[in-house]
TIBAZA-187448 format. One record per residue (C-alpha): y, x, z; residue number from 1; chain. Coordinates in nm, 2 decimals, padded with zeros to 4 digits. Each point is the difference from the previous one (the first is absolute). Layout:
REM TIBAZA-187448
     py     px     pz   i ch
      Y      X      Z NUM  A
...
***
This chain:
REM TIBAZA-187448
     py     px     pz   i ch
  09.54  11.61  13.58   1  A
 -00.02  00.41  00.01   2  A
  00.10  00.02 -00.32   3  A
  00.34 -00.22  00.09   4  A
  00.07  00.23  00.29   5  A
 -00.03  00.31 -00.25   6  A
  00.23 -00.17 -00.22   7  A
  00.24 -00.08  00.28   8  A
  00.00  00.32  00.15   9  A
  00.09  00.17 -00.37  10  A
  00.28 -00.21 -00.04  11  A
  00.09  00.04  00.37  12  A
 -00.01  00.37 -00.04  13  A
  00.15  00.02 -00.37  14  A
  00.35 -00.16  00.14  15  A
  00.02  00.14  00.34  16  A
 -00.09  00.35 -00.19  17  A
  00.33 -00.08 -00.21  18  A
  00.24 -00.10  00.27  19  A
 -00.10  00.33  00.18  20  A
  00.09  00.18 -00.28  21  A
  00.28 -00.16 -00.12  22  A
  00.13 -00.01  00.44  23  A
 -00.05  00.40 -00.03  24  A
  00.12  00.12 -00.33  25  A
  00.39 -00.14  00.07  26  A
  00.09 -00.11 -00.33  27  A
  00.40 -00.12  00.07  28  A
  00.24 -00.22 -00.11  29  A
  00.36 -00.13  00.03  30  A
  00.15 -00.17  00.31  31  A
  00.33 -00.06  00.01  32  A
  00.11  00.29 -00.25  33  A
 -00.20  00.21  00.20  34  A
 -00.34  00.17 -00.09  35  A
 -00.28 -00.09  00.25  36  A
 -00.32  00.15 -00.03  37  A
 -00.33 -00.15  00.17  38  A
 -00.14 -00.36 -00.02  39  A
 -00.13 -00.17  00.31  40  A
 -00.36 -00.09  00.06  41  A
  00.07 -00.37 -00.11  42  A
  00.18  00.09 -00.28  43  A
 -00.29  00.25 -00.16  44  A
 -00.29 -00.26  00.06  45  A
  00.23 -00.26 -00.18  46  A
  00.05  00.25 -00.29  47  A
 -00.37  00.14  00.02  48  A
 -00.09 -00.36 -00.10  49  A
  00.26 -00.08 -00.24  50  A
 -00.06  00.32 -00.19  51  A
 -00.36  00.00  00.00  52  A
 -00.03 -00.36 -00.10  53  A
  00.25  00.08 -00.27  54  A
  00.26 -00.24  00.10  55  A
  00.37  00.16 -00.02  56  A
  00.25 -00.16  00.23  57  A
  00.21  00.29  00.01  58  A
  00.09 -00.06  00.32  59  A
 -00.08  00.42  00.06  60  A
 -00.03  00.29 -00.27  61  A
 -00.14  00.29  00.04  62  A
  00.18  00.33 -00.03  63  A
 -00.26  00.26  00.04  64  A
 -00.22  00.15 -00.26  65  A
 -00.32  00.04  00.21  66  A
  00.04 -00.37  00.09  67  A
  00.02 -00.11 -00.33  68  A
 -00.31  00.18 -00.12  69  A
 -00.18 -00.17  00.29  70  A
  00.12 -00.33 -00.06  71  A
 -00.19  00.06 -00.39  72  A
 -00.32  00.03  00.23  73  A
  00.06 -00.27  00.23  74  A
  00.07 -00.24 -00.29  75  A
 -00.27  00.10 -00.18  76  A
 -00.18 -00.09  00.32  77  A
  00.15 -00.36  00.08  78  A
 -00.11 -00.07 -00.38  79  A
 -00.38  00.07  00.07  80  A
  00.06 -00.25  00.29  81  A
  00.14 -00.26 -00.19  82  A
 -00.29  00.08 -00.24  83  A
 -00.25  00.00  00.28  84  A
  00.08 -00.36  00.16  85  A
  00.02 -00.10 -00.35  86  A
 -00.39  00.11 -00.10  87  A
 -00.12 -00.15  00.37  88  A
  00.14 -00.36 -00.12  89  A
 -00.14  00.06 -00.33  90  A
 -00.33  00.06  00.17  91  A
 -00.06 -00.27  00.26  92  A
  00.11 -00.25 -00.28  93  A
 -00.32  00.12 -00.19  94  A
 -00.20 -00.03  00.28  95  A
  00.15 -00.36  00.09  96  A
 -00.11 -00.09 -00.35  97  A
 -00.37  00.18  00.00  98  A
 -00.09 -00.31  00.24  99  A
 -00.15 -00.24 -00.21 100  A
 -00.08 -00.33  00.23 101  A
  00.21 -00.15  00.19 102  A
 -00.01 -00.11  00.37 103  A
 -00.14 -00.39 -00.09 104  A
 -00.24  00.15 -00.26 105  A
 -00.14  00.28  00.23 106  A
 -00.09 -00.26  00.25 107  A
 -00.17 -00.19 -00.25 108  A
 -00.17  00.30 -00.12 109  A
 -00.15  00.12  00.37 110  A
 -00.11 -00.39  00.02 111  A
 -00.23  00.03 -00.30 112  A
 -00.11  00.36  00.12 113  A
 -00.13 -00.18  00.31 114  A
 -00.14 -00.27 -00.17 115  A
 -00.17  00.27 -00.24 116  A
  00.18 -00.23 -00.30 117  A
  00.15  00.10 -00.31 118  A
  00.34 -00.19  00.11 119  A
  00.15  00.08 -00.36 120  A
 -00.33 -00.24 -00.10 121  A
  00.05 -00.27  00.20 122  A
 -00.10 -00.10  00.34 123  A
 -00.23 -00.26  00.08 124  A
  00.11 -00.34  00.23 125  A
 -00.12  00.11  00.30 126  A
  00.16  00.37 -00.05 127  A
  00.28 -00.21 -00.08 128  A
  00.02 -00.20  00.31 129  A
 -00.06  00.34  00.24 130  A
  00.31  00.14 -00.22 131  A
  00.22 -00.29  00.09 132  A
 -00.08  00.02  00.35 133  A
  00.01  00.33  00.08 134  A
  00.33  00.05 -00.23 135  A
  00.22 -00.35  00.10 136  A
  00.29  00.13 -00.26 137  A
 -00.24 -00.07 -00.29 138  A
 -00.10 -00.33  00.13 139  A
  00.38 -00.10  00.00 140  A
  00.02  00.11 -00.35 141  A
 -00.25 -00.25 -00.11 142  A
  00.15 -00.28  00.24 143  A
  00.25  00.08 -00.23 144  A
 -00.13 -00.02 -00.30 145  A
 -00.11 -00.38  00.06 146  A
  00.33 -00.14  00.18 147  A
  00.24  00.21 -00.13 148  A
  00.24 -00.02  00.31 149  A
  00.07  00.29  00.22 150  A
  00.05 -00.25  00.31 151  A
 -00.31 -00.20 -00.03 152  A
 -00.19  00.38 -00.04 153  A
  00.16  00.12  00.30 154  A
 -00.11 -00.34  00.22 155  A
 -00.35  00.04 -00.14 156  A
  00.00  00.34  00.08 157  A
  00.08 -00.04  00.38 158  A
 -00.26 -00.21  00.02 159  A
 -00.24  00.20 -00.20 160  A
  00.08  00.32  00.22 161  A
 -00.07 -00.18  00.37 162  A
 -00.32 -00.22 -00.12 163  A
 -00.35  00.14  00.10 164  A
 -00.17  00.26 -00.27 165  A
 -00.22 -00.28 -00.09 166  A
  00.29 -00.27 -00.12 167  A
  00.18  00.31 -00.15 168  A
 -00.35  00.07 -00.21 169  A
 -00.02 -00.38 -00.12 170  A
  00.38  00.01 -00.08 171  A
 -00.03  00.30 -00.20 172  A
 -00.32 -00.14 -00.18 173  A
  00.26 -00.33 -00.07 174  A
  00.26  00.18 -00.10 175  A
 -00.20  00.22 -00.27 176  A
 -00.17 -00.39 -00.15 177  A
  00.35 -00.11 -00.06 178  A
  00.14  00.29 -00.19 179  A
 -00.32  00.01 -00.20 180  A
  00.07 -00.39 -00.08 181  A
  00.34  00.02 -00.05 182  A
  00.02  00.27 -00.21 183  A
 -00.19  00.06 -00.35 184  A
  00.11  00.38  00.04 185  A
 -00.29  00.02  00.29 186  A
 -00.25 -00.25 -00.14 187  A
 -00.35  00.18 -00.12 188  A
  00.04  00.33  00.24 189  A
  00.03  00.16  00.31 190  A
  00.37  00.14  00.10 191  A
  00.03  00.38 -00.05 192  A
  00.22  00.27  00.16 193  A
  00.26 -00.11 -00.30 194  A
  00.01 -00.33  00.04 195  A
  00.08  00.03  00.38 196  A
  00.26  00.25 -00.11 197  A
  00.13 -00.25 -00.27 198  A
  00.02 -00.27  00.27 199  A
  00.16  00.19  00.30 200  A
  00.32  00.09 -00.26 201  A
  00.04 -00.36 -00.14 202  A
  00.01 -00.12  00.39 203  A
  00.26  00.24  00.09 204  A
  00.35 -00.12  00.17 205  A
  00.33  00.13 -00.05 206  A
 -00.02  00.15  00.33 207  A
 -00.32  00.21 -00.13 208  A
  00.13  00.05 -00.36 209  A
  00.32  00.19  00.17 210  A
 -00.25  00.13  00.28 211  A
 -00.25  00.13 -00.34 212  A
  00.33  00.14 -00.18 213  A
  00.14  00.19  00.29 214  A
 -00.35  00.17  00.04 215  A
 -00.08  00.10 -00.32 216  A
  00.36  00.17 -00.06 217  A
  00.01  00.08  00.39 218  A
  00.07  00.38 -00.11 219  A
  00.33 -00.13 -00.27 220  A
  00.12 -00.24  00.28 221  A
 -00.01  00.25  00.29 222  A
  00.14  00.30 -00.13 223  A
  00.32 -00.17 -00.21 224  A
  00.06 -00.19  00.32 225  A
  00.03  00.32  00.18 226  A
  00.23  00.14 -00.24 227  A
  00.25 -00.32 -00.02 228  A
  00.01  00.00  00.37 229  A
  00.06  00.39 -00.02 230  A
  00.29 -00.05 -00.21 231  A
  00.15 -00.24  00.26 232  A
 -00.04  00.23  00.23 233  A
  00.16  00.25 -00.15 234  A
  00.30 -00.26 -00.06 235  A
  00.07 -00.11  00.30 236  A
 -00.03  00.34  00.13 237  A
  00.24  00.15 -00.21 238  A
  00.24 -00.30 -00.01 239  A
  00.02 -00.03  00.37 240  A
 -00.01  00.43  00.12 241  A
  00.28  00.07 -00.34 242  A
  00.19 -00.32  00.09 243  A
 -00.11 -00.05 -00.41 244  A
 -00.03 -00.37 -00.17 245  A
 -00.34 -00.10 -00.05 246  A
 -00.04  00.00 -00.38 247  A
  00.15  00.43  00.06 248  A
 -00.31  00.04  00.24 249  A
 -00.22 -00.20 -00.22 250  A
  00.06  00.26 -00.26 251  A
 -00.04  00.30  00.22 252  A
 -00.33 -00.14  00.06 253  A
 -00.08 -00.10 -00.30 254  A
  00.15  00.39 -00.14 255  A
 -00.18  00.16  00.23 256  A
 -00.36 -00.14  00.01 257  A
  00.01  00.02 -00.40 258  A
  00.09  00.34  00.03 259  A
  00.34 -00.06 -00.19 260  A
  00.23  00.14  00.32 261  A
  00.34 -00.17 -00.18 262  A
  00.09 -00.04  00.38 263  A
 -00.05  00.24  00.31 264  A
  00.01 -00.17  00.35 265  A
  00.31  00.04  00.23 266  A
  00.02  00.37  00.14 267  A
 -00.14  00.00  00.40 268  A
 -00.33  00.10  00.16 269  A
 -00.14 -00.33  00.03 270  A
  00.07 -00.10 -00.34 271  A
 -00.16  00.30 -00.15 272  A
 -00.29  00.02  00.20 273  A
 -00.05 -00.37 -00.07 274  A
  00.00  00.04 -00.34 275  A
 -00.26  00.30 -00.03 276  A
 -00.25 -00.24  00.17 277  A
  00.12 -00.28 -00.21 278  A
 -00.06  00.18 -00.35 279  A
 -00.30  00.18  00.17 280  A
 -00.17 -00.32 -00.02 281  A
  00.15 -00.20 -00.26 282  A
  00.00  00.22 -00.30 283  A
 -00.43  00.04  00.03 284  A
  00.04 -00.43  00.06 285  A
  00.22 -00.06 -00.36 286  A
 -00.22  00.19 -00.16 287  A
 -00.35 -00.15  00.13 288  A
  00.19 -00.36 -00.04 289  A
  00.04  00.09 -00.36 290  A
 -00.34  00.13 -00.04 291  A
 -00.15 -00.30  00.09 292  A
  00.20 -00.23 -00.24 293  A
 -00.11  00.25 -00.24 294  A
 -00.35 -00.02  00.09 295  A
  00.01 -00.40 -00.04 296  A
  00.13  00.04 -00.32 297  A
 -00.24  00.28 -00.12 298  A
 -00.31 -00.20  00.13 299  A
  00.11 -00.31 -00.22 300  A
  00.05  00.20 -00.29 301  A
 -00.35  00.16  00.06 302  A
 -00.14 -00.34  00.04 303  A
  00.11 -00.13 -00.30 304  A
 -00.08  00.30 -00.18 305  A
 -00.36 -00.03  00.11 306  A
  00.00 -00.36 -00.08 307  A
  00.10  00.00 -00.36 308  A
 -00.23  00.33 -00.07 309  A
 -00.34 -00.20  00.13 310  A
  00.08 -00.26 -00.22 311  A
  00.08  00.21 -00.28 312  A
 -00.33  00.06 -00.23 313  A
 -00.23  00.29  00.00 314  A
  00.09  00.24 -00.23 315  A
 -00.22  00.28 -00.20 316  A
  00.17  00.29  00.17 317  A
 -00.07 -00.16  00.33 318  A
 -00.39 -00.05 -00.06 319  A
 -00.01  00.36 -00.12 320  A
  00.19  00.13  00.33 321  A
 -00.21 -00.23  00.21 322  A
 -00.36  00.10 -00.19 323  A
  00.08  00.35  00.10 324  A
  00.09 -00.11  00.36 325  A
 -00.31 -00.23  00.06 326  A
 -00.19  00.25 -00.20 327  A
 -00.21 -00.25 -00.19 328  A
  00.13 -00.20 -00.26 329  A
  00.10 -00.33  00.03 330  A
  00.01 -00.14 -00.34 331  A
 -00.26 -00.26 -00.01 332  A
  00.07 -00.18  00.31 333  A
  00.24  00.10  00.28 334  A
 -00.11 -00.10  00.40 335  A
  00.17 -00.09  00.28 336  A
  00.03  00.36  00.15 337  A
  00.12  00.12 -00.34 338  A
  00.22 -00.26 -00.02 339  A
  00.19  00.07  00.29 340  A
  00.04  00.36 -00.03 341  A
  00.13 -00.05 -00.34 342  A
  00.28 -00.24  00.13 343  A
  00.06  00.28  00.27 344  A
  00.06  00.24 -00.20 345  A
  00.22 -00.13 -00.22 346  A
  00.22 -00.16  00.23 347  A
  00.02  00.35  00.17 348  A
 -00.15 -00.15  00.35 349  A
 -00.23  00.30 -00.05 350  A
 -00.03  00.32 -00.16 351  A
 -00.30  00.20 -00.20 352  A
 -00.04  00.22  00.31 353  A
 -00.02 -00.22  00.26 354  A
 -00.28 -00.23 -00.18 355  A
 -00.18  00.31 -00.02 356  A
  00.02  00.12  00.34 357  A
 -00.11 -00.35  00.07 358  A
 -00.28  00.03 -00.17 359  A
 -00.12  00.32  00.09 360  A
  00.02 -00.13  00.36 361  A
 -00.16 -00.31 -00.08 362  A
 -00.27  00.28 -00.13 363  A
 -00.05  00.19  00.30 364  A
 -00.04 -00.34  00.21 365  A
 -00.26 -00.11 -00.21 366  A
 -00.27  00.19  00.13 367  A
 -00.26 -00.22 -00.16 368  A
  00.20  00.04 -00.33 369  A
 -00.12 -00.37 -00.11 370  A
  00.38 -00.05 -00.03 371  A
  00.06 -00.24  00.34 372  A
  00.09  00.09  00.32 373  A
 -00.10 -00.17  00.32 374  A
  00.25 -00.19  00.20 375  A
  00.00  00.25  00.27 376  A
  00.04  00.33 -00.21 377  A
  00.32 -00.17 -00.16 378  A
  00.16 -00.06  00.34 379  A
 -00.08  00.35  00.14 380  A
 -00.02  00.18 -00.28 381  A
 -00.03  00.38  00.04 382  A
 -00.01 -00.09  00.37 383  A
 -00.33 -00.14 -00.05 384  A
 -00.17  00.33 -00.19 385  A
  00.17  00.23  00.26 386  A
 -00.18 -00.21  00.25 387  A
 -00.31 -00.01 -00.19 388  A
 -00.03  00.38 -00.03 389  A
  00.14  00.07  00.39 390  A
 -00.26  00.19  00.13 391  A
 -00.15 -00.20  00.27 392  A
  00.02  00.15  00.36 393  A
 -00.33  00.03  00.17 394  A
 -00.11  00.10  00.32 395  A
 -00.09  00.33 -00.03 396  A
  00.31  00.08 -00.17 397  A
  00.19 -00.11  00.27 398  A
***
């Protein structure tokens, strides 16, 4: 949140620094065959953020030399914001995508914790049983799985949500028999964090495929409806203040959020000053709505990239790289580990430095350097040897 209100308060201070200047330097122009020199206020912050944004209506020009050798700085300027918005998108769509669970599998994940289970593994019937109960939305997805009808789930399920905790334990125990009779998929094991996983998408409804889509493309969906209802906006606006047609103010919108400027708004102070907000905050919108599509269509490449390279074979040249990596070599049998940082590697999810820096901290954790770490020491990490090595506070120190 600090960070935003820096942000907000450069742009704030880049335009309003540009209409001063632009208000005080009295660059003219013609009126009526006659030369009139001085904008008003409304008129400089409208051409402080066309200029700067590098838009062009040509609704003004400037006439003075010092004003022209500012506006090189000030557009410079309104590039780097552009370029700033741009690189903030960029990096809360990494972050968005460094999340590896999601919210279903997360629950399931704590539940095993608790249980002190490997979930992944497979639970056991009566972990089972406390899962359905304490989780009903997985218990509908293997009411489900046996009637295969959303309304006969949803009567169940009322039921199921109102009985005592003991009926709800022997329905649970019930329901987990049948899928395990009906179903050759379950026969000879316990269900496992993936199986639950497996079963909670094939139960889905419409309602919660569209409700699953919106979520996982929330970021695409949000920001290009902002932008198709800020071209409206903008249409209507001009159409109705510059008595225009609509499909004339659908392309000053349209002209001026892309940048283009083909068509400069009617000339009045309410119009101008209008516009400066509008392309304040709907050129930095176009451009993050086409940074997301991009995204989308960079993290499919990248998938499929990484897809056909792990299923490509091993090559010489890779062993060599990856023998000087794990620094031992792995031509007689290759394990798990190696196996992994191999693919990583050549699928670029990793880089040679970052294995090693890695390692070395894997190193420095391992104080018993027997090659494991504890479960503790991996969760705290260097927390745990700063508090190891705190000096402890006694009673004559204090």
């Amino acid at each position: 949140m600090f960070w935003r209100l820096v942000g907000l308060s450069i742009v704030a201070l880049w335009v309003l620094t540009g209409a001063v200047f632009y208000y005080l330097i009295d660059n003219c122009r013609t009126v009526d065959g006659q030369e009139v020199c001085g904008w008003t206020f409304a008129e400089s912050f409208y051409y402080s953020v066309q200029c700067g944004l590098s838009i062009g209506f040509g609704l003004l020009s400037e006439t003075k030399e010092a004003s022209r050798f500012y506006s090189i700085i000030h557009i410079l300027a309104g590039s780097s914001v552009i370029a700033g918005c741009l690189s903030w998108f960029a990096s809360r769509t990494l972050e968005r995508h460094m999340k590896n669970l999601n919210d279903h599998e997360s629950k399931l994940a704590r539940f095993a914790h608790a249980c002190h289970t490997d979930g992944y593994e497979g639970f056991n019937m009566l972990e089972m049983r406390d899962l359905l109960v304490k989780y009903p939305q997985f218990m509908a997805d293997f009411v489900y799985k046996i009637e295969q009808d959303h309304d006969k789930v949803t009567e169940i399920m009322e039921k199921f949500e109102v009985a005592p905790k003991g009926a709800r334990e022997n329905l649970a125990i019930q329901t987990l028999q049948r899928v395990h009779q009906a179903h050759e998929i379950f026969k000879g094991h316990g269900f496992n964090i993936d199986d639950i996983m497996k079963i909670h998408e094939e139960s889905r409804t419409i309602l919660r495929y569209v409700r699953s889509f919106v979520i996982q493309n929330s970021s695409l969906l949000m920001v290009w409806g902002f932008w198709l209802f800020w071209i409206l906006l903008g249409a209507v606006f001009a159409s109705l203040t510059c008595e225009w047609s609509f499909i004339k103010g659908l392309y000053f919108a349209v002209a001026a959020l892309s940048t283009a400027g083909l068509q400069s708004v009617c000339e009045g102070e309410t119009p101008v000053i209008f516009t400066a907000f509008y392309c304040l905050v709907g050129v930095p919108a176009f451009g993050v709505a086409l940074g997301t599509c991009a995204g989308v269509i960079v993290d499919r490449s990248a998938a499929k990239q990484n897809e056909e390279k792990m299923h490509m074979k091993i090559t010489e040249t890779e062993l060599s790289f990856a023998q000087h990596v794990l620094n031992h070599s792995p031509d007689a049998k290759i394990a798990l580990s190696d196996y992994i940082e191999i693919q990583l590697l050549r699928t670029g999810a990793v880089d040679r430095e970052t294995l090693e820096s890695l390692k070395e901290e894997f190193e420095k954790l391992d104080e018993n350097k027997d090659g494991f770490l504890t479960r503790d020491v991996a969760m705290k990490g260097h927390e745990h040897k700063v508090m190891k090595h705190k000096p402890k506070v006694t009673e004559a120190s204090v």
